[in-house]
C-alpha positions as CSV (number, residue, x, y, z in Angstrom):
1,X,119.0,95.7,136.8
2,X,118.3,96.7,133.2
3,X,119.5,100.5,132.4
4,X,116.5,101.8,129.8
5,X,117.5,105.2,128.1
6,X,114.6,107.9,127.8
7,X,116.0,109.3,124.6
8,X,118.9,108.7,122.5
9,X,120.7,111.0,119.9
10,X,119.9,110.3,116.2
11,X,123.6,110.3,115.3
12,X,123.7,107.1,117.6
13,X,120.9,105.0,115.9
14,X,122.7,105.7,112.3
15,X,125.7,103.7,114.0
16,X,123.5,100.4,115.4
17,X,122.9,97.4,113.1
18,X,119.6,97.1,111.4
19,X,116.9,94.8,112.9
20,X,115.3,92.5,110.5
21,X,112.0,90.4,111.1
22,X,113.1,86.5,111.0
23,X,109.3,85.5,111.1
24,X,107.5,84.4,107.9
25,X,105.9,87.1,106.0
26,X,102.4,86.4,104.3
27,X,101.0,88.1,101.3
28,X,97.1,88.8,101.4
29,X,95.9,88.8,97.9
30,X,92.5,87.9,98.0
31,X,89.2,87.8,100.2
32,X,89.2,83.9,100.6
33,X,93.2,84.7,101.8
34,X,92.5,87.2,104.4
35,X,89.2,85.0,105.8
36,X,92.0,82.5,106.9
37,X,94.7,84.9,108.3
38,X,91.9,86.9,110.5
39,X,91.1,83.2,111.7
40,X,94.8,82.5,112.7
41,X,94.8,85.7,114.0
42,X,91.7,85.8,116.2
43,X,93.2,82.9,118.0
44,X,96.0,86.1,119.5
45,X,95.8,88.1,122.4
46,X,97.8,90.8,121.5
47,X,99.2,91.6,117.9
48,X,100.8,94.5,116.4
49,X,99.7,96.9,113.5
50,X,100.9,99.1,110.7
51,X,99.9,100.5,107.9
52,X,101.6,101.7,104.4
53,X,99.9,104.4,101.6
54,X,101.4,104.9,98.3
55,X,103.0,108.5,98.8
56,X,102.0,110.8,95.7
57,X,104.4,113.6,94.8
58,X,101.5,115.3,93.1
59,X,99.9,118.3,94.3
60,X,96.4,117.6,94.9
61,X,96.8,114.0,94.2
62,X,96.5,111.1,97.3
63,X,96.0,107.3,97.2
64,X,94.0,105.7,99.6
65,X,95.7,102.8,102.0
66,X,97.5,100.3,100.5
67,X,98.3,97.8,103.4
68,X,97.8,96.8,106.5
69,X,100.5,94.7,108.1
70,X,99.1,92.8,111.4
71,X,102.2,90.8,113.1
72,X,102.4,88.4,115.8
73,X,106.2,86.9,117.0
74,X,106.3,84.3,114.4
75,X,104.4,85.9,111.0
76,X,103.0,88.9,110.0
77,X,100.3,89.4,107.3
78,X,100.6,92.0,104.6
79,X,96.3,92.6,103.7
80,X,96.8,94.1,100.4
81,X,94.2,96.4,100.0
82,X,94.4,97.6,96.9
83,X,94.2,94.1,95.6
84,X,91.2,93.0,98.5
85,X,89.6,95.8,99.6
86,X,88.4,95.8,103.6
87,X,86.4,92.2,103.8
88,X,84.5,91.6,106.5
89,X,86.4,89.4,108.4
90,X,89.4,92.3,108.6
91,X,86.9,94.7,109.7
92,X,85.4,92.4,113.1
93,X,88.9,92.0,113.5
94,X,89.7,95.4,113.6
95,X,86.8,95.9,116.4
96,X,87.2,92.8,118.5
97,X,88.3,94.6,121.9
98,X,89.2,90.9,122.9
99,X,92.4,91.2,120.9
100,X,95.3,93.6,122.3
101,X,96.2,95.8,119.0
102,X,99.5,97.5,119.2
103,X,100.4,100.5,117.1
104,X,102.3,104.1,116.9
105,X,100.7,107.1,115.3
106,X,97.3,105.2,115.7
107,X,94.9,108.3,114.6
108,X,96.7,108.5,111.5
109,X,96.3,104.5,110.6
110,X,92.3,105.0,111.5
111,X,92.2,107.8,109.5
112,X,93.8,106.2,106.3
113,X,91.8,103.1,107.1
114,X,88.5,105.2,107.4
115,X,89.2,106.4,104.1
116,X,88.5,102.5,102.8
117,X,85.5,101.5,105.0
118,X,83.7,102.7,108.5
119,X,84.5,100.6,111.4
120,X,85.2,101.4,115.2
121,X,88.2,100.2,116.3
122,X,88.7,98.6,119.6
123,X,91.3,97.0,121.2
124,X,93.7,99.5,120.5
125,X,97.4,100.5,122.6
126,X,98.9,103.2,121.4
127,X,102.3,102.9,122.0
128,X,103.2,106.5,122.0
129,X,101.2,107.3,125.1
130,X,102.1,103.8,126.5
131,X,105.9,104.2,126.2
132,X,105.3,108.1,127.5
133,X,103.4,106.7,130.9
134,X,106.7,104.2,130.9
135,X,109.1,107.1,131.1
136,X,110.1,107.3,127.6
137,X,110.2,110.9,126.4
138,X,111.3,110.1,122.8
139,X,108.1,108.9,120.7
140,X,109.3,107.6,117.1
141,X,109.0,104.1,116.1
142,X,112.5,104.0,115.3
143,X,114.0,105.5,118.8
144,X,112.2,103.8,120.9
145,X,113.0,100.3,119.2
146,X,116.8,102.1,119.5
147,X,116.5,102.8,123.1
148,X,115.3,99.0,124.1
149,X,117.2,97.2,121.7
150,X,120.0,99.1,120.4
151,X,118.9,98.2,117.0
152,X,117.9,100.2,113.8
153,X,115.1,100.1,111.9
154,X,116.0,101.6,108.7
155,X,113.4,103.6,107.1
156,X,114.4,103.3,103.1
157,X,111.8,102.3,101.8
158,X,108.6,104.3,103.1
159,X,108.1,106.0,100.1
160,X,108.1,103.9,98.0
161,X,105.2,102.4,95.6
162,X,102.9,100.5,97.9
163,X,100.2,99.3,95.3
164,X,103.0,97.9,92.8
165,X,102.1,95.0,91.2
166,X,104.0,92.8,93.2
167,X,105.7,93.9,96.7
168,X,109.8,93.5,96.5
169,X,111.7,91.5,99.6
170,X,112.5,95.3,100.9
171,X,109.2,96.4,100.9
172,X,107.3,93.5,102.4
173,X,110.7,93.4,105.1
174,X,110.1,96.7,106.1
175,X,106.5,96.6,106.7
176,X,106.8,93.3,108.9
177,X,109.6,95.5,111.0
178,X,107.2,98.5,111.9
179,X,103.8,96.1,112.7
180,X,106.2,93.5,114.5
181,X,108.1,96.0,116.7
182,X,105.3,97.4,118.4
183,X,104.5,94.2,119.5
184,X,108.2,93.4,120.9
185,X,108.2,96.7,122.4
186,X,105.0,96.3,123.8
187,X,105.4,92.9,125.3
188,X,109.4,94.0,126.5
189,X,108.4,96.7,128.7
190,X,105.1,94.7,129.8
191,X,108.0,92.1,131.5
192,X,110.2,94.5,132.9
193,X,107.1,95.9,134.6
194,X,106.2,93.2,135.9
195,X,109.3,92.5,137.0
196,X,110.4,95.5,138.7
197,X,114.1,95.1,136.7
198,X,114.9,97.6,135.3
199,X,116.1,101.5,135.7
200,X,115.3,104.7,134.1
201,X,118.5,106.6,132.6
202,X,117.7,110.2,132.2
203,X,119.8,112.3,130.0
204,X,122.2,114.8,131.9
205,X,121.2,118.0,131.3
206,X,123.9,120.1,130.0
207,X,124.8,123.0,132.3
208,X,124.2,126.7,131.1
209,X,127.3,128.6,130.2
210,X,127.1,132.0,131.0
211,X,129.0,134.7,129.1
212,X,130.0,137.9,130.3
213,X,130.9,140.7,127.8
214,X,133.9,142.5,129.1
215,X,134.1,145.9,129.1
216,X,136.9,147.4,127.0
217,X,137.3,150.1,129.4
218,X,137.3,148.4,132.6
């Protein structure tokens, strides 16, 4: 029987290893590019999604987003979209209900993409309410890969510059992590519920101390 933790403590994930993707990672740099990755990536049933903006530390200033990272087990696919803008062929993608599309803090990725180009996006899991139906009361990206995997997934390089000219080995690491472990942590709790293995652990709630003021007096 497999022991899943509900939550863990933040201190605890600073002490696990750091996970890294071992798949390959492709670049999307132009329109012709992405035409060929949607076409591997139609042939999927279920994939999983990020996205990355350029942060701006100005007041009043925003960038629109930068990339879309779509990950199966063997490669992800960084679209750049600063570089490609949203062809066409991301866009059906992005609304073919036919294909399972995994991702955390899903309103916000619509949003940033909505920004670029109107689509209606189907096909979606969002893995924040799918881990919270599961038991899991702890809802980042980062403790929930924690909790299944005892792993970390280090989060150095989010702010960083998304629409540089070229992407560094970090940068284009860290995207594959976040699109690539929704989809492991998708497809992991879809086999332990299907095979009835495993075992909630709930934390132990820690009992209420009562103090009583003594009365000098008395």
């Amino acid at each position: 029987m497999i022991q899943i933790k509900t939550s863990v403590d933040k201190k605890a994930i600073t002490l696990m290893p750091n996970v890294s993707f071992q798949g390959r990672i492709v670049v999307v740099l132009s329109e012709s590019e992405c035409d060929k990755a949607v076409a591997y990536l139609n042939t999927q049933k279920v994939v999983g999604l990020d996205t990355e903006t350029r942060p701006s530390f100005a007041k009043g200033k925003t960038y629109k987003v930068s990339l879309i990272q779509i990950s199966t087990e063997e490669i992800c696919f960084l679209f750049r979209l600063n570089y490609i803008g949203f062809p066409d062929s991301l866009t059906h993608f992005l609304e073919n209900g036919q294909i399972l599309k995994i991702g955390l803090s899903l309103r916000d990725d619509f949003n940033a993409m909505h920004k670029r180009t109107d689509f209606a996006p189907q096909g979606f899991v969002e893995l924040q309410k799918y881990m919270k139906e599961f038991g899991v009361t702890d809802m980042s990206l980062q403790k929930i890969y924690a909790l299944l995997f005892g792993e970390k997934i280090s989060k150095n390089q989010r702010l960083t510059n998304w629409e540089a000219d070229v992407l560094s080995d970090k940068q284009k690491q860290y995207a594959s992590i976040d699109a690539w472990a929704c989809l492991r942590i998708y497809r992991y709790v879809e086999e332990r519920k299907k095979a009835q293995d495993y075992e909630l652990i709930y934390p132990v709630p820690v009992p209420l101390v009562r103090t009583i003021e003594l009365n000098e007096e008395s």
